[in-house]
N, C-alpha and C positions, 0 to 999 in steps of 0.2 A: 260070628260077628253079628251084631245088634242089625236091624233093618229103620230107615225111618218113616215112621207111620203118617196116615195121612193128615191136612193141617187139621185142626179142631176149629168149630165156629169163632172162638173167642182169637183164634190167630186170625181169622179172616179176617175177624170186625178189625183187629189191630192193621193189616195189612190197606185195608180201604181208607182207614185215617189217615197211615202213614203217606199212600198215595194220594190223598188230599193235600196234604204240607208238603208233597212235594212237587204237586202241578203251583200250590202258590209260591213256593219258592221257585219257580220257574219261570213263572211270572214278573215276581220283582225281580229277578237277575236279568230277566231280558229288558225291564225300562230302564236297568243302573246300564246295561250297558249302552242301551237307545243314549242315553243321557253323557257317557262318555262320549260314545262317537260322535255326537255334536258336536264336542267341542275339541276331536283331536280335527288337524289337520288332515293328516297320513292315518287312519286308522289301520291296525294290522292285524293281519289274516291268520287264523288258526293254525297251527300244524301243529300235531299231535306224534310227529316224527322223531322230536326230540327226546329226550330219555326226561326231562324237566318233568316234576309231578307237582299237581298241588290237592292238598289235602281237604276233605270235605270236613265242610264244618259238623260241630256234631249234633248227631240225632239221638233224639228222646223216644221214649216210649214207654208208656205207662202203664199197662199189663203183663207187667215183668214176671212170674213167679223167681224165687229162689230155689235151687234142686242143686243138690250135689250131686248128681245122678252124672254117672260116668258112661259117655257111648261114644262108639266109633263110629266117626263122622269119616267119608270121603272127604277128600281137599276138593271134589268137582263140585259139591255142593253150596261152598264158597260164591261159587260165582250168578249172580241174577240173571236172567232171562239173558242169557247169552251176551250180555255187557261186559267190553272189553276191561281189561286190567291193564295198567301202562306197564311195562317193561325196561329196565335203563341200565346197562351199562353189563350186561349180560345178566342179573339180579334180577327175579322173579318178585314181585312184591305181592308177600300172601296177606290175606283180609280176614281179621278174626272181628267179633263183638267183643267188648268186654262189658258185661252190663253187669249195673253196682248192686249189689246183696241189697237184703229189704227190701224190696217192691221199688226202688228209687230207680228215674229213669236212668238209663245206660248212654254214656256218652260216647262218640267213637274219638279215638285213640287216633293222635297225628302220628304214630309210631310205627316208620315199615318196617317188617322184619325181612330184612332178606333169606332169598335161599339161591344157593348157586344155578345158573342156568343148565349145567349140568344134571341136575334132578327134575329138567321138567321132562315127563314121559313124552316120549314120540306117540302120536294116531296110531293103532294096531300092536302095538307093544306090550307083553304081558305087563300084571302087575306085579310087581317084586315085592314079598313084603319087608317094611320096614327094619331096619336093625335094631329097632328100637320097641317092636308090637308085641304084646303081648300073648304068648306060646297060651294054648288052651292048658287050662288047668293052673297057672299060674297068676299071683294075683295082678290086680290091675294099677298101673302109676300113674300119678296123679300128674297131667300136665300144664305146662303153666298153661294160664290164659290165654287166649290166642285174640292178640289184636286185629279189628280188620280198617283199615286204611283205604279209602276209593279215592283211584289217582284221575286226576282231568286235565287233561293237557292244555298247559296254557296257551293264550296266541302269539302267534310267531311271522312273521311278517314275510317268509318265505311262500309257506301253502296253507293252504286250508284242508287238507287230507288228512282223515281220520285212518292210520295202522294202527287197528287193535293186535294183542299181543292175550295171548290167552293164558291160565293161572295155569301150573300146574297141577296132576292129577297128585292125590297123596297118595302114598304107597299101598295098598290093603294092609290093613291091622290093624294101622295106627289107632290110638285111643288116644284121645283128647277131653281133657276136664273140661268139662261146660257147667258152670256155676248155674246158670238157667237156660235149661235146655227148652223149657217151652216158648219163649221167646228170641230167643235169641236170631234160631232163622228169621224170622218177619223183621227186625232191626239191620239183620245183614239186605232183604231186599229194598227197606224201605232209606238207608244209605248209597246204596247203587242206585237205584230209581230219582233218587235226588242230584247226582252226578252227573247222569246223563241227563236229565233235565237241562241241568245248567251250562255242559254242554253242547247240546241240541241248540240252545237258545242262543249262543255264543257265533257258535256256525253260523245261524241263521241269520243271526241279523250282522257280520260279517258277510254273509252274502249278497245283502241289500247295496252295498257300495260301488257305486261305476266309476272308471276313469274315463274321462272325458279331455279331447284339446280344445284348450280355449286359442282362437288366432286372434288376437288383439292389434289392428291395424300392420297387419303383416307378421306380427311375431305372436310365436306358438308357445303355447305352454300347457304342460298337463296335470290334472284337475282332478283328485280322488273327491270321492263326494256321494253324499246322502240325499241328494235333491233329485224331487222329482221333475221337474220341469228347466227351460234356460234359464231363466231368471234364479232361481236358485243356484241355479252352478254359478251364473257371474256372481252373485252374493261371496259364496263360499269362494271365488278366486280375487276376493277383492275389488270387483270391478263395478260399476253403478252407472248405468248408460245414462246418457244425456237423453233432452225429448227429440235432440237432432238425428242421433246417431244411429247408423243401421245397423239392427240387428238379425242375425238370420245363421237357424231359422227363428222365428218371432217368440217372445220373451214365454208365453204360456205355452209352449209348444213343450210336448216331454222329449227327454234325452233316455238313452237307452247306454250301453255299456259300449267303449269304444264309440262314441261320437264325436262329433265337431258341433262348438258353436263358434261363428266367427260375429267379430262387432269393430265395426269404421267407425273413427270417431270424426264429428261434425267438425267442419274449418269453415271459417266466417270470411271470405275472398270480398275484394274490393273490387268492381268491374266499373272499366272505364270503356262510355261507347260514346267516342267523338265528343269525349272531353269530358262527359255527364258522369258522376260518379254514385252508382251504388252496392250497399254489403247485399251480397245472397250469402246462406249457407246451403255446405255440399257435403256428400261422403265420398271424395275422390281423392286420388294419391297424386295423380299430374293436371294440368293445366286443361289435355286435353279430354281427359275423365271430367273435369267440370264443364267444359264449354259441352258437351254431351249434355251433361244432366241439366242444366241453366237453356236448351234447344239450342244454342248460338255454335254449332258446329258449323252451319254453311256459312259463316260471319268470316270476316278478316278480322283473323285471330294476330293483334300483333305482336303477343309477348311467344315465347317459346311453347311449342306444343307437349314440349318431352320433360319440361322443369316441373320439379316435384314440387308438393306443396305441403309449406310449415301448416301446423294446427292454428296458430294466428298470424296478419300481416302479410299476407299475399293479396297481389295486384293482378289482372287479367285486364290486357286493353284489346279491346275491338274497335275498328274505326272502320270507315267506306276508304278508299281509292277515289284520289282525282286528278286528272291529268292535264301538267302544266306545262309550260317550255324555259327551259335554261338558256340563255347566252352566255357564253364565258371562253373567251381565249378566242375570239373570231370562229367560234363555232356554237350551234343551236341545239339542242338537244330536247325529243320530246321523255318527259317522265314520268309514271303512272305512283304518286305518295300517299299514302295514309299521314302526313304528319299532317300537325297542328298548325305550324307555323312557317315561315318561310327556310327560317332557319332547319328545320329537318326537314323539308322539301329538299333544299340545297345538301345534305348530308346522305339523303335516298340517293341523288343524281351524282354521290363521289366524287363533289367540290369542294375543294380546301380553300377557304379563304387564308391571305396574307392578312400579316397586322394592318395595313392601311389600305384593304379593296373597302370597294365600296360598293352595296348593295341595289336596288329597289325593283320592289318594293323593301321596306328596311324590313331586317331580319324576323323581327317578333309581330309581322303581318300575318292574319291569317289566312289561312290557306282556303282559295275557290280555284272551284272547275275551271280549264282555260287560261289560268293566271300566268304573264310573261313576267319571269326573273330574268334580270337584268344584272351581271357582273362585273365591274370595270375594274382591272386588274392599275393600282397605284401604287408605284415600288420606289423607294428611295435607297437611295448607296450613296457610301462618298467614292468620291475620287481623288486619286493624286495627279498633282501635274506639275510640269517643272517651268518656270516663267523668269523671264531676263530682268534684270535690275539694270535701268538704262543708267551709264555715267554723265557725272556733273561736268560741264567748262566752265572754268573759271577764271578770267581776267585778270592781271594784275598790272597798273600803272607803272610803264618804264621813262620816267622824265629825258629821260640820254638818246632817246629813240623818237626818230619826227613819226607825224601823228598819220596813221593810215600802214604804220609797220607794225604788224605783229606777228609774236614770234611765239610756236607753243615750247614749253619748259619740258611738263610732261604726259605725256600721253594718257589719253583716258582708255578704262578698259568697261564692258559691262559686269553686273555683274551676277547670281542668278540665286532662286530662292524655290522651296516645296511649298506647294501651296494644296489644300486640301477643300473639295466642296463636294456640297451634299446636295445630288442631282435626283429629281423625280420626275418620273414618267408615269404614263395614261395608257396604260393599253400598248406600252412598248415605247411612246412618242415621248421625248424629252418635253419637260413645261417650264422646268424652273433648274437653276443650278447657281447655288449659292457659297458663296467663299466663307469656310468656317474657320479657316485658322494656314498660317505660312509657316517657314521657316528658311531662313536666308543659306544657304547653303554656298556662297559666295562671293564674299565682298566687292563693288565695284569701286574704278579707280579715280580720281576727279583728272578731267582735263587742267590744263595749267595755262594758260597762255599770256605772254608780257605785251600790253598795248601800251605802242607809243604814245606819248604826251604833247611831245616837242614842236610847238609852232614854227612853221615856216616864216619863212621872210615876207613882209605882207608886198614888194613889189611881185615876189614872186609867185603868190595868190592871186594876183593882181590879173595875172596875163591869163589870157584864152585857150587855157587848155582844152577845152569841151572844143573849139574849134578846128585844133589840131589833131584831137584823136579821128574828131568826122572825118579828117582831110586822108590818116594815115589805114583808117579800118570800119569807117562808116561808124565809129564808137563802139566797134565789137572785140572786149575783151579777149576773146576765144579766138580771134580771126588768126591765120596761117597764108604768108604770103604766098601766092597761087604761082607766082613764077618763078621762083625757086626754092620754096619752105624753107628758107631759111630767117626769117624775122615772122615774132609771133605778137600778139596779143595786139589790145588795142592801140599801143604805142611803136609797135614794130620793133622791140627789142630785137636784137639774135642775143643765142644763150652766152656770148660772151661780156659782149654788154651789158647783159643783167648779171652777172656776176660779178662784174665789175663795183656795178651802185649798191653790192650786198644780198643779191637776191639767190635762190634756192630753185634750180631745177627750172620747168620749162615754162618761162613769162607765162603762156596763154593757160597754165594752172594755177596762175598765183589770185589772190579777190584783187576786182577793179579798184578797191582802193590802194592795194599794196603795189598795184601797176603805175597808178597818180604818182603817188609819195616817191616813186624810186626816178617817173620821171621825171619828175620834178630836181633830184640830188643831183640828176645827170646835166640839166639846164645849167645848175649851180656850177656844176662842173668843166662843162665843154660850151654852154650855150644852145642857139636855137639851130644852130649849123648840124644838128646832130640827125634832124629830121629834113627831110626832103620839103615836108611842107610845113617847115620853123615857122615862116614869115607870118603862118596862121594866128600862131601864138598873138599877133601884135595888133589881131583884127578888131 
C-alpha cells in the first residue's frame, strides 16, 4: 500500500489561506449570532447530544491540481486535528472532498454517506482488510468520489456539552479514487477548521448569557440575559425604574449568573398631621415601613400599622393626643383622643348618641386640651293610656209634675277611649307629654232626667216654709231624728210618708228641692197638722 508523503510548500500556502477564511468566517458567525441573541428572549444552549447535524457551507480552494492518481488513503486521515465528527442514529457520517476537475475550486457536498456503526473499529482492534481492497497484483477500482460532509451541532436548549463521536477507521486496503489528490487533504482541513470555528463561537457566546431573578415589589421572576450590569437586566425584563423607586443593588452595579436584582416601586402617600395634609413618596409595602422611612415612627400613627399600601391613594394620619372629660348618663369619664372634633372625641370615649341627645360643646368643635363634653341624653316615646269619657245629664220638661220633682228616665254610664302621647325626657326626667291622637273604645251613656214644670198654688208658695223647716231641722236636709231615727230630712218625713206624696227611698237622700215640692203635696193633702211645728208655716 501507497504511504502519504509529506505536505508540499504550495499545500501549506493553501492550508494558511484557508485558515485565514476561516478565523474570518468565525468571526462573522460570532456577530450573526451576538446579533440574534439580542433579540431572542430565551436564547438556547448548545448541545451537541443530539444526532441533528448541520452541514457546513461550502469551501473553495484554488490550488486544486487534477490527478487521476489512484491511492490508498486511510479513513483516519479524514479526520482534522482531532475535530469531532457527529454521529446519529447509530450511522457514522464519513467526510470525503469532492473537488471539481480543471483547477475550479471544490465545493463541499451537503451529502452524508452513511456507514453502519457496526464498521467503526474499536481502540486496539486489528485492521481487517476490506472485502472490497484490492489483492496485490491485481488491478486497481476506481471508486466513486468520496464526499466529506462536517457536521456541527446545532443549539438545543437542553446543554451546552460538546460529545464528540469519532469517524471510523477504514479498513486497510481500501483504495479510494481521489480526482486531486494534491489538494484535496488541505480542503478536507480547511472545512473542519471552519466548523469548529463556528462552533467554538456558538458555545462561546451562549456562554455569555446569565439567568438572573428580578423581585419586582415582591414578585419574582426569572430573567435570561446578555447584560452586563442591573440596569440592563431590568431593560431586557421590561421593567424601567422610576427616579423614585429603589433599586438594589444600584442600576450600574454588574450581575453575575444566578443573581438577584430586586426594585420597590415608589407610592405617593397622603399624610395627615392634625389636620395639615401632605404627599411624600416612599418604597414601603405597609403603613408602618413608611412612617419609618418619613422618621414619624414615635408619632401617633393613627391609621393601621399593618394596612398595606396601594401604588396610588393612600392616606397616613398622625395627630398628638389630648385629654378631655365626657359627661354622659350621670357619669364623667376622663379620655385621652387624637380626633379632630368633638364628634370623634365622643366616638374614642364609646358614646352613642340617640337621635335627639344633645351635645356641647356641639359635635364639629374642635378638639383642645382639658375640653369638658357635655351629653344630655333627650328621649321621646309615645305612650298609650286609657282615659274615661265622662256621661251627659240631660233634662227633659214634664208639665204633669210640680216643679222641684225630678225624676231620672235613664241612667248614664261613662264611657272610655285609647289615647296616645308622645312623652320626652332630659336625662331620664319627664318635660313634656303630649296628646297626639285617641280612639273611643267605649261609648258613653247620657243621663236622662224629667223636670217638673208644674206650678203650685200661689197660696201655697205663699206660706213660710223656710220657717218650718228651721222649726223641724234647723233647715238640714240631711238631718235624722236623734230620738228615734225615725223622720228624716229637713221636713221630718218617716219613709212612709214620703211614699205616700211619691217619693223614692230615704227623704234625707232625696235634693232640698225634691223635699220642698213633696212637702208642700203633703200640705195640699193633710194640712199644717202634719208637722209638729205647722203653725210656723203661717209666721
Amino acid at each position: 500500500m501507497g504511504r502519504h508523503s509529506a505536505p508540499t510548500k504550495r499545500e501549506l500556502r493553501a492550508a494558511a489561506a484557508a485558515a485565514k477564511k476561516a478565523a474570518a468566517a468565525e468571526t462573522r458567525a460570532a456577530d450573526q449570532a451576538a446579533s440574534a441573541a439580542n433579540q431572542a428572549v430565551e436564547p438556547q444552549a448548545v448541545d451537541v447530544t443530539e444526532s441533528t447535524a448541520v452541514s457546513m457551507t461550502s469551501v473553495s480552494t484554488t490550488d486544486v491540481e487534477v490527478s487521476d492518481e489512484v491511492v490508498e488513503t486511510p479513513a483516519s486521515d479524514l479526520q482534522a486535528s482531532g475535530e469531532p465528527v457527529g454521529v446519529s442514529d447509530g450511522r457514522v457520517a464519513t467526510a470525503t472532498t469532492d473537488i471539481e476537475p480543471s483547477g475550479e475550486p471544490g465545493d463541499m457536498s451537503d451529502e452524508v454517506v452513511g456507514m453502519p456503526a457496526s464498521d467503526v473499529q474499536a481502540p486496539g482492534e486489528p485492521v481487517a482488510p476490506a472485502a472490497d481492497a484490492v489483492a496485490p497484483g491485481e488491478p486497481e477500482v476506481a471508486a466513486e468520489p468520496e464526499t466529506v460532509t462536517v457536521a456541527a451541532a446545532t443549539s438545543h436548549p437542553k446543554s451546552a456539552a460538546v460529545k464528540p463521536a469519532r469517524l471510523p477507521r477504514a479498513p486497510l486496503g481500501v483504495q479510494v479514487r481521489r480526482p486531486h489528490t494534491s489538494n484535496s487533504r488541505m480542503a478536507r482541513y480547511a472545512a473542519v477548521g471552519i466548523g469548529a470555528a463556528v462552533l467554538g463561537a456558538t458555545v462561546g457566546f451562549v456562554n455569555l448569557s446569565k439567568h438572573v431573578d428580578v423581585v419586582i415589589d415582591g414578585k419574582q421572576q426569572s430573567v435570561t440575559t446578555y447584560a452586563a450590569d442591573v440596569e440592563g437586566v431590568l431593560t431586557d425584563a421590561g421593567v424601567h425604574p422610576g427616579p423614585n423607586d429603589a433599586v438594589t443593588p444600584s442600576l450600574d452595579s454588574k450581575v453575575t449568573d444566578g443573581g438577584t436584582v430586586s426594585l420597590v416601586k415608589s407610592r405617593d402617600v397622603s399624610v395627615v398631621i392634625d389636620g395639615e395634609t401632605t404627599v411624600k413618596s416612599v418604597t414601603a409595602y405597609t403603613t408602618q415601613e413608611a412612617v419609618e422611612q418619613l422618621g414619624l415612627a414615635d408619632q401617633d400613627v393613627v391609621s393601621s400599622r399593618s394596612q398595606r399600601l396601594p401604588l396610588t391613594g393612600a392616606t397616613i394620619e398622625v395627630a398628638t393626643y389630648d385629654d378631655v372629660s365626657v359627661a354622659v348618663d350621670g357619669d364623667r369619664t376622663a379620655v385621652s383622643t387624637a380626633a379632630d372634633d368633638v364628634e370623634g372625641a365622643l366616638a374614642d370615649a364609646g358614646v352613642t348618641l340617640g337621635e335627639h341627645d344633645t351635645v356641647s360643646p356641639g359635635l364639629d368643635e374642635k378638639v383642645t386640651a382639658g375640653m369638658n363634653i357635655k351629653v344630655t341624653r333627650v328621649d321621646q316615646q309615645q305612650v298609650t293610656e286609657t282615659r274615661t269619657i265622662a256621661h251627659k245629664k240631660v233634662e227633659k220638661d214634664n208639665p204633669d209634675e210640680y216643679i222641684g220633682i225630678d225624676e231620672v228616665v235613664t241612667d248614664g254610664a261613662d264611657g272610655t277611649e285609647k289615647v296616645t302621647f308622645l312623652v320626652s325626657t332630659v336625662d331620664g326626667e319627664q318635660t313634656s307629654k303630649t296628646e297626639e291622637s285617641s280612639e273611643v273604645t267605649k261609648e258613653p251613656v247620657d243621663e236622662v232626667t224629667s223636670t217638673g214644670t208644674k206650678e203650685f198654688p200661689a197660696e201655697v208658695n205663699a206660706l213660710n216654709w223656710e220657717a218650718l223647716g228651721y222649726c223641724e231641722s234647723t233647715n238640714n236636709p240631711k238631718a235624722v231624728n236623734q230620738q228615734n231615727h225615725m223622720y228624716f230630712g229637713e221636713y221630718q218625713f218617716s219613709e212612709q210618708t214620703w211614699a205616700g206624696v211619691g217619693g223614692t227611698g230615704n227623704p234625707a237622700d232625696a235634693p232640698a228641692e225634691e223635699q220642698l215640692a213633696r212637702a208642700k203635696i203633703l200640705f195640699m193633702q193633710y194640712g199644717a197638722s202634719q208637722w209638729e211645728c205647722g203653725s210656723h208655716l203661717y209666721d
